[in-house]
C-alpha positions as a printed NumPy array, in Angstrom:
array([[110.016, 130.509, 125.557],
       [110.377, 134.306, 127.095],
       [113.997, 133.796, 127.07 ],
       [114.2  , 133.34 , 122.908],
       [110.997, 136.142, 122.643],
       [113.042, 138.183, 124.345],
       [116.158, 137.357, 122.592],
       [114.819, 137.94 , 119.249],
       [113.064, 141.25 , 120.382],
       [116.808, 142.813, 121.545],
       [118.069, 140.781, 117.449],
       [115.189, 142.94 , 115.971],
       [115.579, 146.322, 117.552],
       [119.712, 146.131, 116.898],
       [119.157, 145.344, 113.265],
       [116.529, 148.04 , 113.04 ],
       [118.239, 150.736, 115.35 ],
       [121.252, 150.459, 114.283],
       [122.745, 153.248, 111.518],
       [124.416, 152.697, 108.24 ],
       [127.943, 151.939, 108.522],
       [130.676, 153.37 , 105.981],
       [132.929, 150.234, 105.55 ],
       [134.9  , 148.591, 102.819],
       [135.025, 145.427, 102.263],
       [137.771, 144.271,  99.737],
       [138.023, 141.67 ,  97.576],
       [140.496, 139.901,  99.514],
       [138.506, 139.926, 102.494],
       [135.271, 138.666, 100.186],
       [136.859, 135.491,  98.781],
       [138.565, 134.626, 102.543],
       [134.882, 134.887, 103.638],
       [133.44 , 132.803, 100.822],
       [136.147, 130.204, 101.263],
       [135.05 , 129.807, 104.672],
       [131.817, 129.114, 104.077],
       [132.451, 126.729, 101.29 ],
       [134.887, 125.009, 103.859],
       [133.045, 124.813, 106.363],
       [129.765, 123.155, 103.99 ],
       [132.198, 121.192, 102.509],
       [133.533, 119.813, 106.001],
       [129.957, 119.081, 107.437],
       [129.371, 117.035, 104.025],
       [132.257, 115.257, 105.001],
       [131.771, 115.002, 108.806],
       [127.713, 113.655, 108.093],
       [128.98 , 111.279, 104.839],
       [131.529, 109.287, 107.968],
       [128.785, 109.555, 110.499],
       [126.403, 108.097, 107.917],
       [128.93 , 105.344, 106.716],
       [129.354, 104.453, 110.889],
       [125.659, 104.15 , 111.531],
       [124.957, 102.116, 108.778],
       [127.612,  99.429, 109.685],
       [126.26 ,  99.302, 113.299],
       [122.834,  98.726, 111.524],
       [123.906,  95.957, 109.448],
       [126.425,  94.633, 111.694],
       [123.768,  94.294, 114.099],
       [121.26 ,  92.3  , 111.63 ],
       [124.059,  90.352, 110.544],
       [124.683,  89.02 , 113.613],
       [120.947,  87.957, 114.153],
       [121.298,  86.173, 110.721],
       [124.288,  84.129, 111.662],
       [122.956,  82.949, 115.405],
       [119.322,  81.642, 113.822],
       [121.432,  79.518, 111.51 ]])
C-alpha cells in the first residue's frame, strides 16, 4: 500500500511540477495515435470475443458430458 501512495505522490508532483511544453503535434502524428488506440480496442474485443467463445465450450462441453454418462 506505501509502495502505490508513494507512487502516485511522485505521478502527482510530476504532473503538477512540471512546465508547459512548446510542442507540435501534427496531424499525421494525431491520426497514427488514434489508430492505435482504435487498434488496440479493437484487438482486445477480439482477443475477449475468442476467450469468451473457449470458455463457454469448456462449460458446455463439460455439462454435456454429465448428460450423456446419466443416460
Amino acid at each position: 500500500m506505501e509502495l502505490t501512495s508513494h507512487f502516485s505522490t511522485e505521478v502527482y508532483r510530476y504532473i503538477i511540477l512540471t512546465s508547459s511544453v512548446l510542442a507540435y503535434l501534427d496531424p499525421g502524428s494525431g491520426s497514427f495515435i488514434l489508430q492505435l488506440i482504435l487498434a488496440s480496442l479493437v484487438g482486445s474485443l477480439f482477443v475477449f470475443k475468442n476467450f469468451w467463445k473457449k470458455l463457454l465450450s469448456f462449460v458446455r462441453g463439460i455439462f454435456s458430458r454429465d448428460r450423456s454418462d446419466k443416460e
